[in-house]
C-alpha positions in Angstrom: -38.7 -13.2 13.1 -36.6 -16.5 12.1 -33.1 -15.7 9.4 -35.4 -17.0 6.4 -38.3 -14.5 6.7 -36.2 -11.7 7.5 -34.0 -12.6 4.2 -36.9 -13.7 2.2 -38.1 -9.9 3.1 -34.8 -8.0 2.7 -34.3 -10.0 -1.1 -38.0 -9.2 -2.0 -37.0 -5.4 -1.3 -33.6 -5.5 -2.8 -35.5 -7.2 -5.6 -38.2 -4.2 -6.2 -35.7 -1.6 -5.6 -33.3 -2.8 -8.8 -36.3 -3.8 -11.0 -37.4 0.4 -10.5 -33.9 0.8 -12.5 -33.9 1.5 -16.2 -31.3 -1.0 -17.4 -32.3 -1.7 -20.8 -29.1 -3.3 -23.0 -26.3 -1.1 -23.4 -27.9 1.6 -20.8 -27.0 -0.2 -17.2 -25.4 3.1 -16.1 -27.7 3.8 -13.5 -27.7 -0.4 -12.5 -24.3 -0.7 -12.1 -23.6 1.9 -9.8 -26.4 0.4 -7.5 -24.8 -2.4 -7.3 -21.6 -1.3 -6.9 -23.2 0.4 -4.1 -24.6 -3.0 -2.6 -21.3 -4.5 -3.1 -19.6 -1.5 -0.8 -21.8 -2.3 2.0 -21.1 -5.9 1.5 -17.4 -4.9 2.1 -16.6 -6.5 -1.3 -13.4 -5.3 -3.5 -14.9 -4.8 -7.2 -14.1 -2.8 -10.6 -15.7 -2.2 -13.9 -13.7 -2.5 -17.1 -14.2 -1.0 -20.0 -16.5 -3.5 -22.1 -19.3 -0.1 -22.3 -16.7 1.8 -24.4 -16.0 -1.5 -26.7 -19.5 -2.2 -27.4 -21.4 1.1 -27.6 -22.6 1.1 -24.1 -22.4 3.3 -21.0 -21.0 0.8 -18.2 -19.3 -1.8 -18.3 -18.8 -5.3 -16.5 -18.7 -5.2 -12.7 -16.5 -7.8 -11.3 -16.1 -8.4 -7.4 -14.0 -10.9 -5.2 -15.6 -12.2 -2.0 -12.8 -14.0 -0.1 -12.6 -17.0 1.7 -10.8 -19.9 2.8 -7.7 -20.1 0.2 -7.7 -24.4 0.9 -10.6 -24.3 -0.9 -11.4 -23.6 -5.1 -12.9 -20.4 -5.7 -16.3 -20.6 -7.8 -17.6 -17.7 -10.3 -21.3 -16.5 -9.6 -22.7 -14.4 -12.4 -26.0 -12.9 -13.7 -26.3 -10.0 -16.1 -27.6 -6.3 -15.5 -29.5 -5.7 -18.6 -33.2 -6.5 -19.2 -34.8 -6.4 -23.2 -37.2 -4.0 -24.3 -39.9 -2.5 -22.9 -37.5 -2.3 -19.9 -37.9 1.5 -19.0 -40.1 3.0 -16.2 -40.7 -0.6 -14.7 -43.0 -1.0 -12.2 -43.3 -4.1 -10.3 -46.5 -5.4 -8.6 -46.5 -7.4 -5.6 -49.7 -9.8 -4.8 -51.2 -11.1 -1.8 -50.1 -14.9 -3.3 -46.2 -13.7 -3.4 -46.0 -13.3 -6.5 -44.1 -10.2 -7.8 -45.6 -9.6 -11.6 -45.0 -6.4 -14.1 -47.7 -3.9 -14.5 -48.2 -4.8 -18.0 -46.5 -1.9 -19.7 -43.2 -3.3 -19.4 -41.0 -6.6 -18.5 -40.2 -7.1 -15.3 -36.7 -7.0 -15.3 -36.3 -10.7 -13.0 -34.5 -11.6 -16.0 -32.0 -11.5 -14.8 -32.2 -9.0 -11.7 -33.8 -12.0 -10.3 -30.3 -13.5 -10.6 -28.6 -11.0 -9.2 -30.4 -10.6 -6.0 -29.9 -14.2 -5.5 -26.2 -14.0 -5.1 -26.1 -10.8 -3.3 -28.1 -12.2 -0.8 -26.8 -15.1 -0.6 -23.2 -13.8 0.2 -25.2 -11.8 3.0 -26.3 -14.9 4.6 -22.9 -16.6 4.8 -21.3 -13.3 5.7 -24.0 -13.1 8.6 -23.7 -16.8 9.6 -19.7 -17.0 9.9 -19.7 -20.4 8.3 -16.3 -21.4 6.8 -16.6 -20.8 3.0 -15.0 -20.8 -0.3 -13.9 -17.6 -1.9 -16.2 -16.2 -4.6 -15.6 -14.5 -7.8 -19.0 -12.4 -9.2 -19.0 -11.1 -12.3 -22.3 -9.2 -13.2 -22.3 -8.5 -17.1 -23.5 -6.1 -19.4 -25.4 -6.6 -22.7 -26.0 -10.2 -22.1 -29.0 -10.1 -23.6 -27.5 -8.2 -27.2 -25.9 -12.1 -27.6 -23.8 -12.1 -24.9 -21.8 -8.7 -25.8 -20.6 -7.8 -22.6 -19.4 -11.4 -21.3 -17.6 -12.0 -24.9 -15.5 -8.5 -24.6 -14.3 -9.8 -20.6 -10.5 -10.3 -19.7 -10.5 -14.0 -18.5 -7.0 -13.7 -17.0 -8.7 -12.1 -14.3 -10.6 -15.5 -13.1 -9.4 -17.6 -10.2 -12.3 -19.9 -10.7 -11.9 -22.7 -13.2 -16.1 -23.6 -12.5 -18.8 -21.1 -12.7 -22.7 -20.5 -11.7 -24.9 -18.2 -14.1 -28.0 -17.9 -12.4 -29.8 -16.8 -15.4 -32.7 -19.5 -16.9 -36.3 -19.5 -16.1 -38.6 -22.2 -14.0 -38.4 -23.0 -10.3 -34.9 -22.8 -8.7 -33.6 -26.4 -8.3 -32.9 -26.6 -11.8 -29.6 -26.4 -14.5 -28.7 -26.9 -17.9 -25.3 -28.1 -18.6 -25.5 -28.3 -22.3 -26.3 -25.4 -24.6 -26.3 -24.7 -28.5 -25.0 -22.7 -31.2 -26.4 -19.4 -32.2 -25.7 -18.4 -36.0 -27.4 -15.2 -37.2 -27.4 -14.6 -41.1 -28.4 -12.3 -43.7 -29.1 -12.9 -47.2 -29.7 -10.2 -50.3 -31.1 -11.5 -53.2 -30.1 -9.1 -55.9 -32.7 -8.8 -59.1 -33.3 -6.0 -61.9 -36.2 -3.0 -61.5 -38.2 -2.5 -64.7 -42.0 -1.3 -64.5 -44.5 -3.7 -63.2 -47.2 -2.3 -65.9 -45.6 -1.5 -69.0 -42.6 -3.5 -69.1 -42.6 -6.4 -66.0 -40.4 -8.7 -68.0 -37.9 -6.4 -68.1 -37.1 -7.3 -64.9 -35.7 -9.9 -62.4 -37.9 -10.2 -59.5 -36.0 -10.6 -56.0 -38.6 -11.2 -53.8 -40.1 -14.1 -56.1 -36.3 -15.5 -56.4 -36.9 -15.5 -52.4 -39.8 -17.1 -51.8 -38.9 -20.0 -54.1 -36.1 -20.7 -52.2 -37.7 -20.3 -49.1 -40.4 -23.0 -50.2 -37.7 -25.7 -50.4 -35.8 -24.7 -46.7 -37.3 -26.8 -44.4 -37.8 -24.2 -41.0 -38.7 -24.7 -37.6 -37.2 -28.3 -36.0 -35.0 -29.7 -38.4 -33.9 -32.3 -36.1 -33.6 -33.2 -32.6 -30.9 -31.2 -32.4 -31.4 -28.5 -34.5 -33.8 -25.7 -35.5 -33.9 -23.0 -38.2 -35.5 -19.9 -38.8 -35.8 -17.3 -41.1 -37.5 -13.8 -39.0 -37.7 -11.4 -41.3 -37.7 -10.1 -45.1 -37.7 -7.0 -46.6 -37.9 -6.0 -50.4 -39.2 -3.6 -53.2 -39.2 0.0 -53.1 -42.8 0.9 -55.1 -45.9 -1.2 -55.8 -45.4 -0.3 -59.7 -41.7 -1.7 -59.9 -40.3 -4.9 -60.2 -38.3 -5.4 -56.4 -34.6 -5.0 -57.3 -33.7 -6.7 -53.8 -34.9 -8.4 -51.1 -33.3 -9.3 -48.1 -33.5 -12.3 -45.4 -33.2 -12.2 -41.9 -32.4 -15.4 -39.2 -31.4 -17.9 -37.2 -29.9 -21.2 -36.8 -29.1 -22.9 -33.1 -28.1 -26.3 -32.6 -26.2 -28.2 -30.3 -23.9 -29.6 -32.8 -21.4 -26.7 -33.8 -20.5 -28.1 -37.3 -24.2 -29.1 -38.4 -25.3 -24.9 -37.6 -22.4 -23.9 -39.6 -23.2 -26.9 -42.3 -27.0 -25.9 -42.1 -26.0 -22.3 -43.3 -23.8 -23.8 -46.2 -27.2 -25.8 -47.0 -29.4 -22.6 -47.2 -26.7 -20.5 -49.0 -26.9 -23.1 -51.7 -30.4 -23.2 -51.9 -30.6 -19.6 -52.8 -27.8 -19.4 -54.9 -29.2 -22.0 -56.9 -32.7 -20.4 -56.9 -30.8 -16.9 -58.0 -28.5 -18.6 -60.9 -31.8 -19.6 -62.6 -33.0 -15.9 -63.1 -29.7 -14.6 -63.4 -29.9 -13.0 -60.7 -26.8 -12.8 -57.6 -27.1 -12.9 -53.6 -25.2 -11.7 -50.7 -24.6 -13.8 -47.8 -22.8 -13.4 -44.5 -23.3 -15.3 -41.3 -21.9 -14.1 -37.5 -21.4 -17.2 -34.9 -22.8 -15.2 -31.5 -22.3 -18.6 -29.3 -21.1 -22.1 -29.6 -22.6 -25.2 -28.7 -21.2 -26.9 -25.6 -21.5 -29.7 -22.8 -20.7 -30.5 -19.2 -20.3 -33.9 -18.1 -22.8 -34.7 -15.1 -20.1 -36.0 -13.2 -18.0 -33.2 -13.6 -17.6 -31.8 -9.5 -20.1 -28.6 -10.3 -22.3 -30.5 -11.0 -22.0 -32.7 -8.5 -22.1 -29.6 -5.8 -25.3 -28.3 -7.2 -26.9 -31.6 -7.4 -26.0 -32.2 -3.6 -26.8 -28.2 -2.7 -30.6 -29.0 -4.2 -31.1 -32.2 -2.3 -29.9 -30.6 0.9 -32.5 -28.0 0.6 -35.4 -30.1 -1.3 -35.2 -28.5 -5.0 -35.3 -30.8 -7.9 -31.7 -31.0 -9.2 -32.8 -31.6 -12.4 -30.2 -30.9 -15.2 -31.2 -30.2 -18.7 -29.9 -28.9 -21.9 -31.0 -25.8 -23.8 -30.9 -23.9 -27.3 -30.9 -20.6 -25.2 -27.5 -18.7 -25.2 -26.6 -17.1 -21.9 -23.2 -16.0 -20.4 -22.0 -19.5 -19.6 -21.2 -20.1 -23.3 -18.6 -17.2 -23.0 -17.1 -18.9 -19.8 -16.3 -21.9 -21.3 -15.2 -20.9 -24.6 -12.6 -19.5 -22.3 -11.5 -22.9 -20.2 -14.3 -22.4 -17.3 -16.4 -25.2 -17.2 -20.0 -24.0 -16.2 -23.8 -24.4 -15.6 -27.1 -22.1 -16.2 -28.9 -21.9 -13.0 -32.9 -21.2 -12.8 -33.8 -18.2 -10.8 -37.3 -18.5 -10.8 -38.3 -16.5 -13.4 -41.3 -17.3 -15.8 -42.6 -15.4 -18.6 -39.6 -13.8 -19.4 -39.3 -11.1 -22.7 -43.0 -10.5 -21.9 -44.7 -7.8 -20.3 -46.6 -11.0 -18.1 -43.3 -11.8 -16.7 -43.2 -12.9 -12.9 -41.3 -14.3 -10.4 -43.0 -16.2 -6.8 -41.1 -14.3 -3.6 -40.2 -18.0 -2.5 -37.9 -18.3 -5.6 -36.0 -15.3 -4.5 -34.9 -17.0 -0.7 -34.7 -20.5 -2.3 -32.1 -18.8 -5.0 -30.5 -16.9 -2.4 -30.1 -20.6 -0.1 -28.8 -22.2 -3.0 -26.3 -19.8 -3.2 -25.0 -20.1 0.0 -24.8 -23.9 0.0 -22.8 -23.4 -3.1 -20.0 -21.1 -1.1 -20.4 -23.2 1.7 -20.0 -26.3 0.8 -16.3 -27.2 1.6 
């Protein structure tokens, strides 16, 4: 049996073993100790702070140091424990065409065990090929997918590395995005008067029509080429019979220009003001930045490295941006300059998520290059 079939076999089963883990956000007890489990065997020092105790959780981030030759920069590798829901009870299905699929009750946790395999095994195979190689810093997080919780609560002093690898975006591995938006949530209470809808409906200052006035003149979806809004959900009224008191606004705004999000919010604040002041009426409005836009130069060495790695081994190369968030905007809003890797995961937050078995070893090679390349 050649090195690649036995590894493509060994990360297929490492893979199916940690997707059988219940590891839904904030409850990656159960996945953390695996791993750290994985990393004993590996011989690899690790620890786990304390981010489960800061956010609500029950583990916390697992951090590891794989040593090599100290001439050499270290690189981080990261990827994040916690899958969304339906995560529980997973149950992954592996076809005859190498393709490992959910059962259809749940997701199938590649995102982003798919990542995480990937390094583990790819540490294996420079550990079992005795090539000369860079040390390695891993950091697997927790929460990543609760807007990068676990990541943001991380001590950076700890970090050697001053470039960093998040395996953690979908499509075929050979591909990276090196720029990435901001994420603004915000809520917004529009605050009216209750009379009775039948006998005395102008009593009353109706919130929910306040809200959809202003809604009609926010333009949503693509507001640019840079930029998109949305507005998820709203909730108002407590009876058919009364006029709604309240009604409340829930969304989003990403864009890859940090001052147009946080100018876009000012925009939409207005707008309901405005709409409010007109029937005397008030609104609350608050806004939380979860992640800020961000760019790496192409010619910046990482890139450079993983644009070599993927033409040594036939992958694409290709590097995009991206108005996902992922841990890598946590990483360099603390001074490490850093790409999102693909995996080879598809479908993900779907219960039709898969990931082909070839992704698994071509993630695991890339890795390797990565540490290797000296």
């Amino acid at each position: 049996m050649s090195s690649d079939v036995y590894s493509k076999n060994r990360i297929m089963e490492n893979f199916l073993e940690l997707t059988a883990i219940d590891s839904e956000s904030f409850n990656e007890r159960k996945m953390a100790d695996a791993i750290k489990d994985e990393l004993k065997e590996l011989g690899i020092v690790y620890s786990e702070d304390d981010a489960g105790s800061k956010i609500g959780g029950n583990a916390g981030n697992i951090y590891a140091y794989y040593e090599g030759n100290s001439a050499y920069e270290p690189i981080l590798l990261s990827a994040h424990m916690d899958t969304v829901v339906p995560g529980n009870s997973k149950k992954a299905v592996l076809g005859e065409d190498g393709i490992i699929r959910s059962d259809g009750t749940t997701v199938l946790g590649s995102d982003d065990l798919a990542g995480i395999t990937e390094i583990l095994e790819g540490i294996r195979r420079v550990k079992e090929s005795g090539k000369d190689h860079r040390s390695a810093e891993i950091l697997f997080t927790v929460a990543e997918e609760a807007y990068t919780r676990g990541a943001a609560v991380f001590d950076y002093s700890r970090i050697k590395s001053k470039e960093a690898y998040c395996f953690d975006l979908s499509k075929d591995v050979g591909e990276a995005v090196n720029k990435a938006g901001t994420l603004i949530s915000y809520r917004i209470k529009v605050i009216g008067k209750a009379s009775h809808a039948g006998f005395e409906p102008e009593e009353g200052v109706n919130a929910i029509e306040i809200a959809s006035k202003a809604i009609a003149k926010i333009k949503q979806g693509r507001v640019d080429d840079e930029t998109t809004l949305n507005i998820g959900t709203i909730a108002g009224g407590s009876a058919k019979n009364i006029v709604p008191e309240e009604c409340v606004i829930n969304g989003e705004i990403r864009s890859y220009n940090h001052e147009k999000a946080l100018s876009l919010y000012e925009e939409l604040k207005n707008v309901f003001e405005n709409e409010s002041h007109t029937y005397n009426a008030l609104i609350e409005a608050d806004y939380t930045v979860h992640i800020k836009a961000y760019e790496v130069d192409k010619n910046e060495t990482l890139v450079k490295r993983f644009v070599k790695a993927c033409n040594e081994l036939n992958l694409s190369g290709n590097i995009k941006s991206t108005l996902g968030g992922a841990d890598n905007h946590q990483f360099n809003a603390n001074g490490i300059k850093g790409l999102v890797l693909s995996c080879g995961m598809e479908n993900v937050h779907t219960k039709d998520e898969y990931i082909k078995t070839d992704n698994l070893l071509a993630g695991a090679k890339l890795v390797e290059k990565l540490i290797t390349d000296i």
